[in-house]
TIVOVO-606721 format. One line per field, with one value per residue (C-alpha): chain; x, z, y. Coordinates in steps of 0.5 Angstrom, whole numbers, plus 2048, in hexadecimal, padded with zeros to 3 digits. Layout:
<fivos>
mol c(A,...) $
xx c(X,...) $
zz c(Z,...) $
yy c(Y,...) $
</fivos>
This chain:
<fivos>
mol c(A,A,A,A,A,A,A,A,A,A,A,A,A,A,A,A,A,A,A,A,A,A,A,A,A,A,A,A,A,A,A,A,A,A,A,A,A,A,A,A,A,A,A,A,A,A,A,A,A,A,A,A,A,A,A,A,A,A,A,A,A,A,A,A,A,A,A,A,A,A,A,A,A,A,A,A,A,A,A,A,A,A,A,A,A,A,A,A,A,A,A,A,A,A,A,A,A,A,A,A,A,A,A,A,A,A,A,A,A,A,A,A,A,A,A,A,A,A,A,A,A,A,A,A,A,A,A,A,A,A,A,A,A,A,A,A,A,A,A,A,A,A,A,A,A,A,A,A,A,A,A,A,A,A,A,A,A,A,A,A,A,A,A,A,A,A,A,A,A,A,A,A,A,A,A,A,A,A,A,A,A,A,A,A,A,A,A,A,A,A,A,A,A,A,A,A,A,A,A,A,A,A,A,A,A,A,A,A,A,A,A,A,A,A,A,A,A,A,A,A,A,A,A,A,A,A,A,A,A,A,A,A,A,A,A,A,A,A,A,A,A,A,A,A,A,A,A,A,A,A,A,A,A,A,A,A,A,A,A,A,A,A,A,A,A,A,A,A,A,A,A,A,A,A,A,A,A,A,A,A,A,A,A,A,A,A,A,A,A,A,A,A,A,A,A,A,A,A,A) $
xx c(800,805,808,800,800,807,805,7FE,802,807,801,7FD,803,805,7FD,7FC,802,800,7F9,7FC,7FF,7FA,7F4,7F2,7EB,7EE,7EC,7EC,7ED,7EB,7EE,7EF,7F3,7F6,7FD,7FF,805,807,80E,80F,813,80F,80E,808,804,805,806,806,800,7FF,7F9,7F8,7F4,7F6,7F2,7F4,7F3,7F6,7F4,7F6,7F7,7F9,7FF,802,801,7FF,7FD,7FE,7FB,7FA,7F9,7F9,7F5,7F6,7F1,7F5,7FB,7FE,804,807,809,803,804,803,7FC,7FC,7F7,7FE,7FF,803,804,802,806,806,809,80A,80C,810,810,816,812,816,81D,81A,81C,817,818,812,814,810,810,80D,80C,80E,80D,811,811,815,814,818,819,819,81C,81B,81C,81B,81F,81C,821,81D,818,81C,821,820,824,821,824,821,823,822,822,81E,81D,819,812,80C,805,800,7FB,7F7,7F2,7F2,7F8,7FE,802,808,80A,810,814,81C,820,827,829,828,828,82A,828,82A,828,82A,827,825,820,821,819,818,812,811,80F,80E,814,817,81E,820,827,827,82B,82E,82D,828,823,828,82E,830,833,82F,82D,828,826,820,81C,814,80E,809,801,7FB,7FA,800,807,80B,813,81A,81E,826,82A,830,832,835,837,831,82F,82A,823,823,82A,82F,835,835,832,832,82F,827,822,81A,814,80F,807,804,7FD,7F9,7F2,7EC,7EA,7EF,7EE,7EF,7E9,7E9,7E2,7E3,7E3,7E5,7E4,7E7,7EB,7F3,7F7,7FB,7FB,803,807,80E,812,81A,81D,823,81F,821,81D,824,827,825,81E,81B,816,810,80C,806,801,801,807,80A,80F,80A,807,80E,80D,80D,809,80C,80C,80F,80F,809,806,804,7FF,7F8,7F6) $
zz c(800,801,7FA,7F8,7FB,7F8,7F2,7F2,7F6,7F0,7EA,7EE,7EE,7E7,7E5,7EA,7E6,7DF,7E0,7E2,7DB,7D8,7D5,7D0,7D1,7D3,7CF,7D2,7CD,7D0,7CC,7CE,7CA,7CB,7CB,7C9,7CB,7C9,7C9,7C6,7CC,7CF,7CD,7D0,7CC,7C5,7C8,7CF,7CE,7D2,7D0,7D4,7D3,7D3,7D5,7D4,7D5,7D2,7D5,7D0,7D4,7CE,7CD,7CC,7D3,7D3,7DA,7D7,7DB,7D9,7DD,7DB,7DC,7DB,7D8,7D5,7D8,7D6,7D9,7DB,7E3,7E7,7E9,7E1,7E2,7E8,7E6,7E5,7E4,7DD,7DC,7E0,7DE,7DB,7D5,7D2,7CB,7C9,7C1,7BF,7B7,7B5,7B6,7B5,7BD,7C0,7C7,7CC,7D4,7D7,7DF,7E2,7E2,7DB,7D8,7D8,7E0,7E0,7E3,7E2,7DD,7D6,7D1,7C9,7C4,7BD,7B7,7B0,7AC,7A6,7A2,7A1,7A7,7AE,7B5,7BC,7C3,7C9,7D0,7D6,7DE,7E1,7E7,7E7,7EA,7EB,7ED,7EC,7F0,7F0,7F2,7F9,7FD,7F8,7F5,7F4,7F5,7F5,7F2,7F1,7F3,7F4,7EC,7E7,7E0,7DB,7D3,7CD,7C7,7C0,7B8,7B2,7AD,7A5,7A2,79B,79A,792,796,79D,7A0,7A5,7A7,7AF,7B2,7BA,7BF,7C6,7CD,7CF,7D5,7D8,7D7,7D1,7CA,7C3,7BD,7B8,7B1,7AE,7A7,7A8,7A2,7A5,7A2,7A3,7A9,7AA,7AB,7A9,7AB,7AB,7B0,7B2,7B9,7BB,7C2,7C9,7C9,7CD,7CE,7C9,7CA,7C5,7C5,7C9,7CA,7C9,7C3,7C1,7BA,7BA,7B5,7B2,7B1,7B4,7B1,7B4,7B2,7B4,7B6,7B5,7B5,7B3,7B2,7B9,7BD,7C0,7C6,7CD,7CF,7C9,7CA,7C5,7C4,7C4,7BE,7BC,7BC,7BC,7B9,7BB,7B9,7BB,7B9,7BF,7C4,7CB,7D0,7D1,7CB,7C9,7CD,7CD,7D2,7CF,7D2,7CE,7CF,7C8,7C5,7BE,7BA,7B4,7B8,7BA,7C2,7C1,7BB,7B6,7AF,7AC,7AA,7AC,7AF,7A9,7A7,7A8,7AD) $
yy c(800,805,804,805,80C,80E,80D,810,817,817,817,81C,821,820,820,827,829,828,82B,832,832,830,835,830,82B,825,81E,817,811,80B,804,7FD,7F8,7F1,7EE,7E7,7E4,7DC,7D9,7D2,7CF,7C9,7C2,7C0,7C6,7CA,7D0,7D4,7D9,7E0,7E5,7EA,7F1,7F7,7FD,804,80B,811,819,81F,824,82A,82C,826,823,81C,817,810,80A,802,7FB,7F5,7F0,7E8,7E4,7DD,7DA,7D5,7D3,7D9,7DB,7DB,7E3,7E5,7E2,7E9,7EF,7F5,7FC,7FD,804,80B,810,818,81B,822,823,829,82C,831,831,837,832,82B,829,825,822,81D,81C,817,816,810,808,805,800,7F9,7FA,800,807,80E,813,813,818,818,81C,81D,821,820,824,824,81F,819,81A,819,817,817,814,811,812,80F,80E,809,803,7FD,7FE,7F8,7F9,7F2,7EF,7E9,7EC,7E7,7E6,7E6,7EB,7F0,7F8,7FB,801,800,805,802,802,806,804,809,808,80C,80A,80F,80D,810,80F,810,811,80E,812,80E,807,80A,806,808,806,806,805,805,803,804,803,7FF,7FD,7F7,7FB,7F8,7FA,7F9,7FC,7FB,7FC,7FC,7FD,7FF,7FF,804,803,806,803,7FE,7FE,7F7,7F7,7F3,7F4,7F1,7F2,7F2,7F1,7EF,7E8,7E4,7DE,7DB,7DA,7D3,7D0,7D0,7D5,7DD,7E1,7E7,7E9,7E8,7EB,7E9,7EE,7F3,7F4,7FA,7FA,800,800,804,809,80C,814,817,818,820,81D,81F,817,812,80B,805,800,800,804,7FE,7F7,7F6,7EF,7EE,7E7,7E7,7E1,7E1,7E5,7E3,7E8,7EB,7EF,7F6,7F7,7FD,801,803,80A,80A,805,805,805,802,802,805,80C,810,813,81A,81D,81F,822,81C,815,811,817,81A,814,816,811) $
</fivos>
């Protein structure tokens, strides 16, 4: 419990501090999605199954101030531990972007509980430099954080404080705008303190996005055969759903933005993990809006 109130008195400080900045009508989007997650590692069945719902809630509060909220709710386990059956806070975080227009700089703080179990702060920035070029960074300072319950006697609650785990990831972005293709380069520091880069090739539709992605990283042991690996690489879908317009209600209530496909041939839970800050977030949709890429689709 005193972790819960903890967490409720920074969320109402950083929500009292938005709402003095804010003139605008705030409006409340209210979606729920589902995450699915399988692994072929038990003999005595096809697959280990985990589906779990995720409810969500973005508030913006004008002037580029947003509250960010999701849970997540297991409905089929399948053979994963039993705690990942538990009710679970997944994301409660405020964000704040920043748009330079006239020089082509923009930047989102974020300040919160993450998700991936982590909480902190995260800085982004984004320079288009023009039509077909653009570089951005990430930086960030964070902590591991848990929230759950099985809604009778079991669960878990604690904010680490000991380590503090740094992360920095830089890349750049060429757009070919004839095949609305879009080639990433990334790499950096990553949430488990390891080293990696990755590149990446992205058709964008209408409403899709369908990618190939490599990896280079630090040696680590393989999830399917023994020894130490350290290349990997598969592809991501991101299909967006609708309604794809944006909705200016003061409450909104629909389903997820996205539904989010990702296969790594040598993935081993390890290497190259990244946090995410938006309940949402996807390789497809950038984190701050900007008048690049993607962002020009009428979506």
């Amino acid at each position: 419990m005193l972790h819960m109130r903890r967490l409720v008195i920074i969320l109402l400080c950083l929500l009292s501090f938005c709402k003095v900045h804010s003139q605008e009508k705030p409006i409340a989007e209210f979606f729920c999605g589902a995450d699915l997650s399988y692994a072929d590692v038990n003999f005595t069945r096809l697959y280990n199954v985990l589906i779990a719902l995720t409810p969500g809630a973005k508030v913006n509060l004008g002037h580029h101030w947003q509250f960010s909220l999701q849970a997540k709710v297991p409905v089929v386990n399948e053979g994963y531990a039993t705690k990942d059956s538990w009710l679970r806070l997944n994301m409660a975080n405020v964000s704040k972007e920043f748009h330079f227009d006239d020089v082509r700089q923009y930047f989102k703080i974020t300040g919160g509980l993450f998700g991936k179990g982590v909480y902190g702060g995260d800085l982004r920035w984004m320079y288009p430099v023009n039509s077909w070029l653009m570089f951005n960074a990430r930086f960030g300072l964070v902590n591991y954080w848990a929230l759950s319950t099985d809604l009778s006697y079991y669960g878990e609650s604690y904010f680490e404080s000991d380590k503090w785990h740094f992360t920095s990831i830089v890349g750049g972005s060429v757009w070919l705008d004839q095949w609305s293709t879009e080639l990433r380069a990334t790499g950096g520091r990553y949430l488990n303190e390891d080293y990696g880069i990755e590149g990446e090739a992205i058709r964008h539709f209408k409403h899709c996005s369908v990618s190939l992605f490599a990896q280079y990283h630090e040696k680590a042991p393989s999830a399917y055969s023994a020894g130490l690996h350290q290349y990997g690489g598969g592809f991501r879908v991101v299909m967006m759903l609708p309604p794809y317009k944006k909705q200016h209600k003061s409450v909104v209530v629909r389903p997820a933005s996205n539904f989010r496909l990702t296969y790594n041939a040598q993935s081993d839970g390890y290497s190259m993990r990244k946090y995410t800050t938006d309940p949402e977030e996807n390789e497809r949709t950038y984190p701050i809006q900007i008048p690049w890429g993607t962002c020009n689709f009428n979506e």
